[in-house]
C-alpha positions in Angstrom: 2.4 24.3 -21.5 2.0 26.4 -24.1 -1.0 26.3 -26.8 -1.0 25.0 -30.8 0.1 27.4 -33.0 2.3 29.2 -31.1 6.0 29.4 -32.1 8.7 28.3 -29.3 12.0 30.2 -30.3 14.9 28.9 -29.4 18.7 30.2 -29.5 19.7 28.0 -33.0 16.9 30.0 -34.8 18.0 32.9 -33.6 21.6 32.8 -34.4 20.9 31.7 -38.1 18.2 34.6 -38.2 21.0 37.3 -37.4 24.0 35.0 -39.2 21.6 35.5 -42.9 20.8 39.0 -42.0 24.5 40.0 -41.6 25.3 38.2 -44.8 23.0 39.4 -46.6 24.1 43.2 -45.8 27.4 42.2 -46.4 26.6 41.0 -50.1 24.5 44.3 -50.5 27.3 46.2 -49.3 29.6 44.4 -51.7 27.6 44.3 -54.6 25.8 47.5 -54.1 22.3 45.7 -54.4 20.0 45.9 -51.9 18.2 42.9 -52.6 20.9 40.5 -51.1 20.0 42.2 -47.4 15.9 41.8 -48.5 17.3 38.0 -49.4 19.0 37.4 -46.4 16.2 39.1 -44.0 14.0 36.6 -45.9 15.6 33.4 -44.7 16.4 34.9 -41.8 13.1 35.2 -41.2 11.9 31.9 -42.2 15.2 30.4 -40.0 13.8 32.3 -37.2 10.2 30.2 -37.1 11.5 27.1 -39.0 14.2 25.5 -36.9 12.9 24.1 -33.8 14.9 21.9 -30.8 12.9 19.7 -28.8 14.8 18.9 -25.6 15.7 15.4 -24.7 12.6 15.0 -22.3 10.3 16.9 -25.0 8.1 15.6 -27.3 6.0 17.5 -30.1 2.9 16.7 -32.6 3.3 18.6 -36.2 0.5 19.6 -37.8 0.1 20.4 -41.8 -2.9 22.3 -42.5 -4.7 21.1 -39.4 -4.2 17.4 -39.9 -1.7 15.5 -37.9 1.4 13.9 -39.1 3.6 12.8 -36.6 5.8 13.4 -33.8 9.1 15.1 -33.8 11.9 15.4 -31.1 13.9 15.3 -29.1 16.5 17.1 -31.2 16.4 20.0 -34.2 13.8 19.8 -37.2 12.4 22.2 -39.6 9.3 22.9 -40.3 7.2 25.1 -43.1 6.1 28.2 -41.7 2.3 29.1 -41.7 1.7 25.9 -43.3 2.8 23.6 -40.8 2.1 24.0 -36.6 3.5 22.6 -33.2 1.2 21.3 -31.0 2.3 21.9 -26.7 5.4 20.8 -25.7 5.0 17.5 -23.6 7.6 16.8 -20.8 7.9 13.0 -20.8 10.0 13.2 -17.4 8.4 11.8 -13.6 5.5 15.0 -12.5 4.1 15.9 -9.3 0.7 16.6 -8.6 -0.7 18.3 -5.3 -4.0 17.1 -4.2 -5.7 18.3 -1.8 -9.5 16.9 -0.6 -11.2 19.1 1.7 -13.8 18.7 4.4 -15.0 15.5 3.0 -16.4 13.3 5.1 -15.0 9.4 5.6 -17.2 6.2 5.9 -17.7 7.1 9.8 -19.1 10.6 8.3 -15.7 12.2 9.8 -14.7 15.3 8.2 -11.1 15.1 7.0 -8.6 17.6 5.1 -6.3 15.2 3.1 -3.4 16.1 1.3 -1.8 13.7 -1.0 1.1 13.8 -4.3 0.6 12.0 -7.1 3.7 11.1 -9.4 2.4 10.7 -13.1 4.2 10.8 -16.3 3.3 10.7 -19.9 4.3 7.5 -21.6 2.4 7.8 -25.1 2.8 11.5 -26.0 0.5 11.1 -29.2 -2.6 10.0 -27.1 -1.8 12.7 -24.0 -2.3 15.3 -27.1 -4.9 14.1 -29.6 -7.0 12.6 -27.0 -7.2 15.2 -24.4 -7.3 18.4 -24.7 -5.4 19.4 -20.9 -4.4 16.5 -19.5 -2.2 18.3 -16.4 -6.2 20.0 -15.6 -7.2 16.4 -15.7 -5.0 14.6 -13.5 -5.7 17.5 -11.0 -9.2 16.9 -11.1 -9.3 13.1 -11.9 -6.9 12.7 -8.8 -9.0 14.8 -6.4 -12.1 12.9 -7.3 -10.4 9.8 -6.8 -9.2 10.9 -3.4 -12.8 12.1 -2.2 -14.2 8.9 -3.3 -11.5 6.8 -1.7 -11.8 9.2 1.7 -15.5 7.9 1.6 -15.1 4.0 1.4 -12.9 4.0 4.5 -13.2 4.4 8.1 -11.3 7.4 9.6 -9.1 4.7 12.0 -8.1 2.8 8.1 -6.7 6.0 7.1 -4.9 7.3 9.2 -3.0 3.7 10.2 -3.3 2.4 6.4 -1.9 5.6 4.7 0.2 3.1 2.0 -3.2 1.4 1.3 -5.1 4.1 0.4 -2.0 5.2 -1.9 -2.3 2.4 -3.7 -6.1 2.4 -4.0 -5.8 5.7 -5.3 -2.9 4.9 -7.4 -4.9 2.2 -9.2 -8.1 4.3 -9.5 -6.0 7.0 -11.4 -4.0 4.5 -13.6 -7.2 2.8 -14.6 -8.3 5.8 -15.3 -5.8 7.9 -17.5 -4.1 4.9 -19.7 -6.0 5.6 -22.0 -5.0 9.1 -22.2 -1.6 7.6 -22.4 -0.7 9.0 -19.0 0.3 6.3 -16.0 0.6 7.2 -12.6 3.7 5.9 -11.1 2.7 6.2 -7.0 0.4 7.8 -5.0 1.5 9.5 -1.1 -1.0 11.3 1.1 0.9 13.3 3.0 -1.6 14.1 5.6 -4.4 13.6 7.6 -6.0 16.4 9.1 -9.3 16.3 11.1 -11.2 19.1 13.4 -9.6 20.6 16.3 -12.7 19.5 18.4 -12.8 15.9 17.5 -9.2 15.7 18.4 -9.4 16.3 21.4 -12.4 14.4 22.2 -9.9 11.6 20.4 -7.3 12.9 22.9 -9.6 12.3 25.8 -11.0 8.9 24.8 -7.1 7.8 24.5 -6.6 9.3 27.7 -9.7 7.2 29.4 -8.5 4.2 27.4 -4.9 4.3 29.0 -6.4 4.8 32.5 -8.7 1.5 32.0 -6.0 -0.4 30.8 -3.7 0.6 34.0 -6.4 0.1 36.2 -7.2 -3.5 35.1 -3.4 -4.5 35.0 -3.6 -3.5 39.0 -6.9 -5.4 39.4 -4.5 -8.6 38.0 -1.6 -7.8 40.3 -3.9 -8.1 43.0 -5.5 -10.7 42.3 -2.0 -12.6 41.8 -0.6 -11.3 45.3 -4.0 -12.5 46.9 -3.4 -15.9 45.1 -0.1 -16.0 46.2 -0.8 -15.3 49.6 -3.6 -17.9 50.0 -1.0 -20.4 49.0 1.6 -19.5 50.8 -0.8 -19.4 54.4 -1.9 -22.9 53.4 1.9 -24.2 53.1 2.4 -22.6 56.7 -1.0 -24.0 57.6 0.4 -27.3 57.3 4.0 -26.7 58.5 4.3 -25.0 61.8 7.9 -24.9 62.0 8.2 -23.2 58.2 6.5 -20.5 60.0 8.4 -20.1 62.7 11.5 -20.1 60.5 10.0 -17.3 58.3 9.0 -14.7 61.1 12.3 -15.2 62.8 14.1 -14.8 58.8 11.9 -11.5 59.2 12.8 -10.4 62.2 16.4 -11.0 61.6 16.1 -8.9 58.5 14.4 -6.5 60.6 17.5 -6.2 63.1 20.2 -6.7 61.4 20.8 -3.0 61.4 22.8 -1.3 64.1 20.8 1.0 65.8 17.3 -0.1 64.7 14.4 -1.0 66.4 11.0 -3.2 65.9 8.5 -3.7 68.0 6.4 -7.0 68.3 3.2 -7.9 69.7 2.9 -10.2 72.8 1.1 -12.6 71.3 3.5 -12.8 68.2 5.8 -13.7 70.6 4.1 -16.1 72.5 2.5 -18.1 69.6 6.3 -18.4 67.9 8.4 -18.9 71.2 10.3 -16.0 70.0 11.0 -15.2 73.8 13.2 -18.0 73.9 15.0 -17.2 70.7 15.4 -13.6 71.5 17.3 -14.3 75.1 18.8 -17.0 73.3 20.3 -14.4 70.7 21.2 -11.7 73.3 23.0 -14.2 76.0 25.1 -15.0 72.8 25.6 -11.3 72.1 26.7 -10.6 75.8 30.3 -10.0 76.1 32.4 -12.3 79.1 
Protein backbone atom coordinates (compact mmCIF):
# COMPACT_ATOMS: atom_id res chain seq x y z
CA UNK A 1 0.00 0.00 0.00
CA UNK A 2 1.72 2.78 -0.86
CA UNK A 3 1.88 6.19 1.30
CA UNK A 4 0.12 9.94 0.59
CA UNK A 5 1.91 11.88 -1.57
CA UNK A 6 3.45 9.61 -3.62
CA UNK A 7 2.73 9.50 -7.33
CA UNK A 8 1.48 5.98 -8.93
CA UNK A 9 2.53 6.08 -12.71
CA UNK A 10 0.77 4.36 -14.91
CA UNK A 11 1.29 3.44 -18.80
CA UNK A 12 -1.49 6.38 -20.11
CA UNK A 13 0.75 9.03 -18.38
CA UNK A 14 3.46 7.77 -19.82
CA UNK A 15 2.56 7.51 -23.37
CA UNK A 16 1.12 11.12 -23.45
CA UNK A 17 4.48 12.22 -21.59
CA UNK A 18 6.66 10.88 -24.70
CA UNK A 19 3.55 11.53 -27.34
CA UNK A 20 3.99 15.80 -26.25
CA UNK A 21 7.71 15.47 -26.08
CA UNK A 22 7.92 14.11 -29.64
CA UNK A 23 5.62 16.73 -30.78
CA UNK A 24 7.06 19.29 -29.39
CA UNK A 25 10.54 18.46 -31.09
CA UNK A 26 8.88 17.99 -34.14
CA UNK A 27 7.36 21.67 -34.07
CA UNK A 28 10.93 22.87 -32.95
CA UNK A 29 12.33 21.12 -35.74
CA UNK A 30 9.80 22.59 -38.10
CA UNK A 31 9.74 25.96 -36.95
CA UNK A 32 13.26 26.22 -35.85
CA UNK A 33 12.19 27.40 -32.24
CA UNK A 34 13.19 25.62 -29.48
CA UNK A 35 10.60 26.57 -27.32
CA UNK A 36 7.95 24.23 -28.87
CA UNK A 37 10.24 21.08 -27.46
CA UNK A 38 10.53 23.27 -23.84
CA UNK A 39 6.47 23.47 -24.52
CA UNK A 40 5.96 20.06 -25.14
CA UNK A 41 8.45 18.66 -22.34
CA UNK A 42 6.22 20.98 -20.13
CA UNK A 43 2.95 19.12 -20.54
CA UNK A 44 4.64 16.24 -20.90
CA UNK A 45 5.70 16.60 -17.79
CA UNK A 46 2.59 17.67 -16.14
CA UNK A 47 0.79 14.53 -18.31
CA UNK A 48 3.27 12.32 -16.67
CA UNK A 49 1.93 13.15 -12.83
CA UNK A 50 -1.50 14.41 -13.79
CA UNK A 51 -3.34 11.50 -15.38
CA UNK A 52 -4.05 8.77 -13.06
CA UNK A 53 -6.12 5.21 -13.59
CA UNK A 54 -7.63 3.68 -10.72
CA UNK A 55 -8.33 0.01 -11.42
CA UNK A 56 -11.85 -1.37 -11.24
CA UNK A 57 -11.29 -2.79 -7.63
CA UNK A 58 -9.31 0.54 -6.57
CA UNK A 59 -10.47 3.36 -4.84
CA UNK A 60 -8.54 6.72 -4.04
CA UNK A 61 -9.04 9.89 -1.63
CA UNK A 62 -7.72 13.42 -3.39
CA UNK A 63 -6.44 15.75 -1.42
CA UNK A 64 -6.15 19.83 -2.29
CA UNK A 65 -3.74 21.49 -0.07
CA UNK A 66 -4.11 18.93 2.72
CA UNK A 67 -7.89 19.00 2.98
CA UNK A 68 -9.92 16.25 1.51
CA UNK A 69 -12.30 16.42 -1.26
CA UNK A 70 -13.51 13.26 -2.46
CA UNK A 71 -12.95 10.00 -3.86
CA UNK A 72 -12.03 9.19 -7.33
CA UNK A 73 -11.92 5.85 -9.31
CA UNK A 74 -12.10 3.40 -10.71
CA UNK A 75 -11.21 4.76 -14.13
CA UNK A 76 -8.79 7.85 -15.47
CA UNK A 77 -8.89 11.43 -13.78
CA UNK A 78 -6.56 14.32 -13.61
CA UNK A 79 -5.35 15.95 -11.11
CA UNK A 80 -3.12 19.32 -10.41
CA UNK A 81 0.21 18.60 -9.67
CA UNK A 82 1.88 19.71 -6.29
CA UNK A 83 -1.33 21.16 -5.42
CA UNK A 84 -3.38 18.29 -5.33
CA UNK A 85 -2.31 14.55 -3.62
CA UNK A 86 -3.50 10.77 -3.70
CA UNK A 87 -3.94 9.20 -0.66
CA UNK A 88 -3.10 4.88 -0.69
CA UNK A 89 -4.61 2.93 -3.17
CA UNK A 90 -7.45 0.75 -1.46
CA UNK A 91 -8.24 -2.69 -2.93
CA UNK A 92 -12.07 -3.02 -2.40
CA UNK A 93 -11.81 -6.91 -3.48
CA UNK A 94 -12.32 -10.15 -0.67
CA UNK A 95 -8.49 -10.17 1.59
CA UNK A 96 -6.90 -12.67 3.55
CA UNK A 97 -5.43 -12.40 6.74
CA UNK A 98 -3.05 -14.97 8.54
CA UNK A 99 -3.38 -15.25 12.19
CA UNK A 100 -1.53 -16.98 14.09
CA UNK A 101 -1.96 -17.08 18.33
CA UNK A 102 0.76 -18.63 19.97
CA UNK A 103 1.34 -20.52 23.24
CA UNK A 104 -1.72 -19.02 24.72
CA UNK A 105 -3.33 -20.83 27.10
CA UNK A 106 -7.31 -21.99 26.88
CA UNK A 107 -9.86 -21.90 29.74
CA UNK A 108 -8.44 -25.46 31.00
CA UNK A 109 -4.94 -23.34 31.12
CA UNK A 110 -3.87 -25.61 27.94
CA UNK A 111 -1.28 -24.13 25.86
CA UNK A 112 -2.35 -24.03 22.24
CA UNK A 113 -0.74 -22.72 18.84
CA UNK A 114 -3.75 -21.63 16.70
CA UNK A 115 -3.71 -20.73 13.33
CA UNK A 116 -6.70 -19.13 11.76
CA UNK A 117 -7.62 -16.75 8.16
CA UNK A 118 -9.63 -14.13 8.29
CA UNK A 119 -11.44 -12.88 4.99
CA UNK A 120 -12.12 -9.03 5.38
CA UNK A 121 -12.80 -6.40 2.78
CA UNK A 122 -13.18 -2.73 2.65
CA UNK A 123 -16.73 -1.68 2.07
CA UNK A 124 -16.57 2.28 2.83
CA UNK A 125 -13.14 3.29 1.41
CA UNK A 126 -13.54 6.97 2.81
CA UNK A 127 -13.68 5.73 6.59
CA UNK A 128 -10.76 2.77 5.91
CA UNK A 129 -8.62 6.00 4.99
CA UNK A 130 -9.51 9.07 7.11
CA UNK A 131 -10.20 7.12 10.09
CA UNK A 132 -7.34 4.82 10.34
CA UNK A 133 -4.20 5.41 9.56
CA UNK A 134 -3.07 1.32 8.61
CA UNK A 135 -5.91 -0.55 8.68
CA UNK A 136 -4.24 -3.98 7.06
CA UNK A 137 -1.71 -3.51 10.59
CA UNK A 138 -4.95 -3.34 12.26
CA UNK A 139 -6.83 -6.18 11.26
CA UNK A 140 -3.61 -8.21 11.95
CA UNK A 141 -3.50 -7.13 15.27
CA UNK A 142 -7.22 -6.62 16.07
CA UNK A 143 -7.67 -10.29 14.67
CA UNK A 144 -4.95 -11.82 16.82
CA UNK A 145 -6.20 -10.24 19.94
CA UNK A 146 -9.50 -11.38 19.22
CA UNK A 147 -8.20 -14.95 18.68
CA UNK A 148 -6.16 -14.96 22.09
CA UNK A 149 -9.16 -13.73 23.89
CA UNK A 150 -11.53 -16.20 22.23
CA UNK A 151 -8.64 -19.21 22.86
CA UNK A 152 -9.19 -18.10 26.58
CA UNK A 153 -13.12 -18.29 27.13
CA UNK A 154 -13.08 -21.92 25.81
CA UNK A 155 -12.23 -25.27 27.00
CA UNK A 156 -9.51 -27.06 24.86
CA UNK A 157 -12.16 -30.15 24.08
CA UNK A 158 -14.79 -26.86 22.57
CA UNK A 159 -12.08 -26.02 20.22
CA UNK A 160 -10.94 -28.43 18.84
CA UNK A 161 -14.68 -30.28 18.12
CA UNK A 162 -16.34 -26.62 17.66
CA UNK A 163 -13.80 -25.18 15.24
CA UNK A 164 -16.96 -23.31 13.12
CA UNK A 165 -18.03 -21.80 16.52
CA UNK A 166 -15.13 -20.24 17.38
CA UNK A 167 -15.01 -18.87 13.69
CA UNK A 168 -17.89 -17.27 14.13
CA UNK A 169 -17.22 -15.85 17.59
CA UNK A 170 -14.22 -14.44 16.20
CA UNK A 171 -15.94 -13.39 13.13
CA UNK A 172 -18.36 -11.32 15.15
CA UNK A 173 -15.65 -9.88 17.63
CA UNK A 174 -13.79 -8.53 14.49
CA UNK A 175 -16.88 -7.15 12.68
CA UNK A 176 -17.98 -5.37 15.76
CA UNK A 177 -14.96 -4.21 15.97
CA UNK A 178 -13.76 -2.69 12.54
CA UNK A 179 -17.34 -1.22 11.05
CA UNK A 180 -16.49 1.58 12.05
CA UNK A 181 -13.36 1.72 10.20
CA UNK A 182 -15.58 0.76 7.34
CA UNK A 183 -13.93 -2.63 7.13
CA UNK A 184 -16.33 -5.94 7.57
CA UNK A 185 -15.11 -9.22 7.99
CA UNK A 186 -16.77 -11.61 5.75
CA UNK A 187 -15.72 -15.21 7.65
CA UNK A 188 -13.41 -16.41 10.01
CA UNK A 189 -11.47 -20.32 9.61
CA UNK A 190 -8.96 -21.59 12.14
CA UNK A 191 -7.15 -23.77 10.38
CA UNK A 192 -5.46 -25.48 13.23
CA UNK A 193 -5.10 -26.61 16.41
CA UNK A 194 -1.85 -27.39 17.72
CA UNK A 195 -1.07 -28.42 21.31
CA UNK A 196 2.32 -29.85 23.03
CA UNK A 197 3.91 -32.95 22.01
CA UNK A 198 3.76 -34.12 25.65
CA UNK A 199 0.17 -33.56 26.40
CA UNK A 200 -0.69 -35.40 23.28
CA UNK A 201 0.33 -38.18 24.12
CA UNK A 202 -0.71 -38.25 27.57
CA UNK A 203 -4.20 -37.40 25.42
CA UNK A 204 -3.20 -40.50 23.33
CA UNK A 205 -2.85 -42.64 26.38
CA UNK A 206 -5.99 -41.48 28.19
CA UNK A 207 -7.91 -42.43 24.72
CA UNK A 208 -6.17 -45.48 24.77
CA UNK A 209 -7.28 -46.45 28.66
CA UNK A 210 -10.76 -45.10 27.63
CA UNK A 211 -11.12 -47.58 24.72
CA UNK A 212 -9.87 -50.52 26.94
CA UNK A 213 -12.69 -49.56 29.68
CA UNK A 214 -15.22 -49.34 27.23
CA UNK A 215 -14.34 -52.99 25.68
CA UNK A 216 -13.98 -54.37 28.98
CA UNK A 217 -17.46 -53.37 30.22
CA UNK A 218 -19.16 -54.39 26.84
CA UNK A 219 -17.62 -58.08 27.86
CA UNK A 220 -18.76 -57.72 31.58
CA UNK A 221 -22.50 -57.28 29.67
CA UNK A 222 -22.02 -60.19 27.40
CA UNK A 223 -21.53 -62.19 30.36
CA UNK A 224 -23.80 -61.24 32.21
CA UNK A 225 -26.44 -61.94 29.30
CA UNK A 226 -24.97 -65.53 28.60
CA UNK A 227 -25.22 -66.18 32.45
CA UNK A 228 -28.92 -64.94 32.18
CA UNK A 229 -29.49 -66.86 29.38
CA UNK A 230 -28.26 -69.87 30.81
CA UNK A 231 -30.09 -69.71 34.13
CA UNK A 232 -33.20 -69.66 32.02
CA UNK A 233 -32.61 -72.01 29.88
CA UNK A 234 -31.56 -74.77 32.99
CA UNK A 235 -34.89 -73.73 34.63
CA UNK A 236 -36.90 -74.63 31.29
CA UNK A 237 -35.01 -78.15 31.43
CA UNK A 238 -35.52 -78.14 35.15
CA UNK A 239 -39.07 -78.42 34.52
CA UNK A 240 -39.02 -80.58 31.33
CA UNK A 241 -37.03 -83.75 31.51
CA UNK A 242 -37.62 -84.89 28.10
CA UNK A 243 -36.53 -81.30 26.45
CA UNK A 244 -33.40 -82.27 27.88
CA UNK A 245 -32.97 -85.38 26.71
CA UNK A 246 -33.87 -84.21 23.27
CA UNK A 247 -31.21 -81.43 23.40
CA UNK A 248 -28.13 -83.67 24.55
CA UNK A 249 -29.05 -86.29 21.95
CA UNK A 250 -29.50 -82.91 19.17
CA UNK A 251 -25.79 -82.39 20.56
CA UNK A 252 -24.53 -85.49 20.26
CA UNK A 253 -25.92 -85.90 16.84
CA UNK A 254 -24.30 -82.80 15.83
CA UNK A 255 -21.30 -84.15 17.36
CA UNK A 256 -21.35 -87.38 15.09
CA UNK A 257 -22.58 -86.56 12.27
CA UNK A 258 -19.11 -86.44 10.84
CA UNK A 259 -17.51 -89.49 9.23
CA UNK A 260 -14.64 -90.33 11.04
CA UNK A 261 -15.11 -88.35 14.27
CA UNK A 262 -15.20 -89.29 17.64
CA UNK A 263 -16.72 -87.99 21.20
CA UNK A 264 -16.39 -89.29 24.18
CA UNK A 265 -19.09 -89.23 27.04
CA UNK A 266 -19.14 -89.70 30.60
CA UNK A 267 -20.91 -92.77 32.23
CA UNK A 268 -23.06 -90.96 34.03
CA UNK A 269 -24.17 -88.68 31.04
CA UNK A 270 -25.16 -91.72 29.74
CA UNK A 271 -26.86 -93.24 32.43
CA UNK A 272 -28.93 -90.18 33.62
CA UNK A 273 -30.26 -89.60 29.67
CA UNK A 274 -30.70 -93.41 28.66
CA UNK A 275 -28.39 -92.63 25.90
CA UNK A 276 -27.33 -96.36 26.08
CA UNK A 277 -30.46 -97.36 24.70
CA UNK A 278 -30.39 -94.73 22.02
CA UNK A 279 -26.95 -95.34 20.94
CA UNK A 280 -27.57 -99.34 20.26
CA UNK A 281 -30.73 -98.22 19.03
CA UNK A 282 -28.82 -96.00 16.32
CA UNK A 283 -26.02 -98.60 15.53
CA UNK A 284 -28.47 -101.88 15.13
CA UNK A 285 -30.12 -99.39 12.55
CA UNK A 286 -26.70 -98.68 11.02
CA UNK A 287 -25.78 -102.40 10.83
CA UNK A 288 -25.91 -103.68 7.36
CA UNK A 289 -28.09 -107.36 6.73
Amino acid sequence: MSKIGVAKINGVAVTACAFCIAVGAALSRAVHQPAAIVVGALLGLYLLFGIKVIQQWEKVALLRLGRYVGLRGPGMFFIIPVVETLSSFVDQRVRVANVTAESTLTRDTVPVNVDAIVFWLVWNAEKAILEVENFMDAINLSAQTALRESIGRHELAQMITERETLGRELQRILDEKTNPWGITVQSVEVRDVRIPQGLEDAMSRQAQAERERQARIILGQAEKEISDSFVQAASAYAENPVALHLRAMNMLYEAIKEKGSMVIVPSSAVETMGLGGTLATASLGGAKP
